[in-house]
N, C-alpha and C positions, 0 to 999 in steps of 0.2 A: 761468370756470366750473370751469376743473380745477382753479384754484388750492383752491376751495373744496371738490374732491371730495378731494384731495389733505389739505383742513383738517380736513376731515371722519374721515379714518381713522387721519390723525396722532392727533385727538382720542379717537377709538376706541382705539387702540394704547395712550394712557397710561392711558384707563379700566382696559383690561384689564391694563395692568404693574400698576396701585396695587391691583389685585383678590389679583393674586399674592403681591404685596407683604403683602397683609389675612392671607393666608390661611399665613403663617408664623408658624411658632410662638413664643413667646417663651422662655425660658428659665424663666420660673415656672409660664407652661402645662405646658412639659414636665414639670417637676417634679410637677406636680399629678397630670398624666398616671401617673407613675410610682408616686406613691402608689396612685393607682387602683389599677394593676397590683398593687402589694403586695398589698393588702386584698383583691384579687378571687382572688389566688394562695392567700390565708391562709384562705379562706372556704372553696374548692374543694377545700383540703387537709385540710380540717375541721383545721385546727390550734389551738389553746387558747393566748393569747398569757398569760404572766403576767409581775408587776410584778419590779422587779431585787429588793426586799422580799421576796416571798414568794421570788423566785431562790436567795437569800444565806439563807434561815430553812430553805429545803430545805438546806443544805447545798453550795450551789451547784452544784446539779442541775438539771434538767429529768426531769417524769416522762412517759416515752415511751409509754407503757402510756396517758394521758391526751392525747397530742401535742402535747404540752407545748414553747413557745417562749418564750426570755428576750427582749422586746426591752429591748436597752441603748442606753448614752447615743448612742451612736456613727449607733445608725440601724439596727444589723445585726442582725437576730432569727437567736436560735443556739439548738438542741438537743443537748443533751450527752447521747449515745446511751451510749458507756462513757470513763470519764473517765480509760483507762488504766491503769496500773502502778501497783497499790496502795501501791510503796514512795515515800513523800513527796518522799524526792531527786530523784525523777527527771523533775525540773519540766526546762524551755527554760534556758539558758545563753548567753550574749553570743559570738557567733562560734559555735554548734554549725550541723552540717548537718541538717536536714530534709527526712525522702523524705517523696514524700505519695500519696498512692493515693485517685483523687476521681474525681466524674463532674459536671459543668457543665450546667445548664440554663438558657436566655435564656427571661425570664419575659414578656417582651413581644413582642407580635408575632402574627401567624397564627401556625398552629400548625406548618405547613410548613415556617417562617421560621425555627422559633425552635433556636439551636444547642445541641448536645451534644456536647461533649467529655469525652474520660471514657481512663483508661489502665487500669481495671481490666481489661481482657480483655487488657493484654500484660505475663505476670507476669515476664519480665527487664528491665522497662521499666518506670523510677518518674522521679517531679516531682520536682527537688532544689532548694532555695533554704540561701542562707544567711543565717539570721539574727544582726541587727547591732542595737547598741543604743549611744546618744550620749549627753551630756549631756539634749537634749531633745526627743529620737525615738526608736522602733525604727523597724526596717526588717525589709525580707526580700530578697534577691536572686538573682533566676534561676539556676543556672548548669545547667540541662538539663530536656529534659522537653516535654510537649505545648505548657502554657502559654508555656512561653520561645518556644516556635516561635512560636507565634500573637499573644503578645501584647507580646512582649520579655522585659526584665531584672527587671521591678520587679514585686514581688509585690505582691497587691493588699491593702489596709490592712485589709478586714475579715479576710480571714485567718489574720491575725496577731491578732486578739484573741481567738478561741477559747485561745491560748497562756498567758494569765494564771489560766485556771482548772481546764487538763487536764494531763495527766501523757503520758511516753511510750504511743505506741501506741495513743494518745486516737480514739473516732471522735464523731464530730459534724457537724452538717448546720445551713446557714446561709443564709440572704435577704439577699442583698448589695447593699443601695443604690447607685446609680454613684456618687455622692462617697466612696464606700469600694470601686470594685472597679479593674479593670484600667483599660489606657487606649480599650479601646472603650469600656467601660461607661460611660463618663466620658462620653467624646465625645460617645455617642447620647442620654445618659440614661436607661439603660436597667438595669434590677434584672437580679440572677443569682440562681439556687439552686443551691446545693452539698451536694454529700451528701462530707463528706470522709473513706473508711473510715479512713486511719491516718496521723497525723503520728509517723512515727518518728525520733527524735533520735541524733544522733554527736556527739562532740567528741573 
């Protein structure tokens, strides 16, 4: 009789492991998940998505006045608030340093949950990475700053494409899918918002 009471809750026991097991997420749920989030964040911000077409016919703007966002190939919707230093030279360069002056929002989550990081309110205290470029990547590299604390060395890949279309002192705000953000965002799968006031370039 015990054996069987014994058989009984061992049988219970894997009912409820394989229920837990049911109740994990997959990787393309989460993903699904996360578009959700996009779209629910894009809705809530009344923002106006448009095509890289009409992006590239503005002149490769965004009109903020309309809250206007480009989504591009990458996945990352970006608004290009002021595109910078009206002098054309003063595009991104291979090896320049980059201060940044941003503020961080996790788009998923309670709302209690969701983080903010941001260095705007300590103005002797800025984000620096270096940007690097190979035969067949760029890059961006930590070397001080909040994110470094928090997230390490490697800057995250949407960041780096506002660079191909702004100038010194550029500000722009961005929806960071995690196959383009740090390595939490990765991890969790979880979108960011960025509002980034200023990439200012050194070389």
């Amino acid at each position: 009789m015990k054996r069987l009471v014994y058989l009984f809750f061992g049988l219970m026991g894997l009912v409820i492991a394989f229920q837990a097991c049911d109740n994990t997420k997959t990787y393309a749920e989460m993903l699904d998940d996360e578009k959700e989030a996009i779209k629910a964040f894009i809705r809530d911000s009344n923002i106006t998505v448009i095509s890289q077409t009409q992006f590239h016919e503005q002149d490769s703007m965004t009109d903020v006045s309309k809250n206007e966002y480009v989504q591009l190939a990458s996945g990352v919707y970006m608004q290009i608030v002021d595109k910078g230093s009206s002098n054309p030279a003063d595009t991104i360069r291979p090896n320049d340093l980059v201060l940044v002056r941003f503020y961080e929002y996790q788009i998923m989550g309670d709302e209690e949950e969701r983080t903010l990081i941001s260095n705007l309110s300590y103005p002797d205290f800025v984000d620096e990475f270096r940007y690097t470029v190979s035969s067949s990547s760029i890059a961006g590299i930590f070397t001080q700053g909040l994110m470094y604390s928090y997230y390490g060395t490697q800057v995250p890949a949407g960041w780096l494409v506002p660079l191909t279309y702004v100038r010194d002192r550029a500000h722009v705000k961005l929806i960071i899918p995690s196959k383009m953000g740090h390595s939490t965002s990765s991890s969790y799968v979880c979108p960011y918002f960025y509002d980034i006031r200023k990439y200012q370039f050194y070389r």
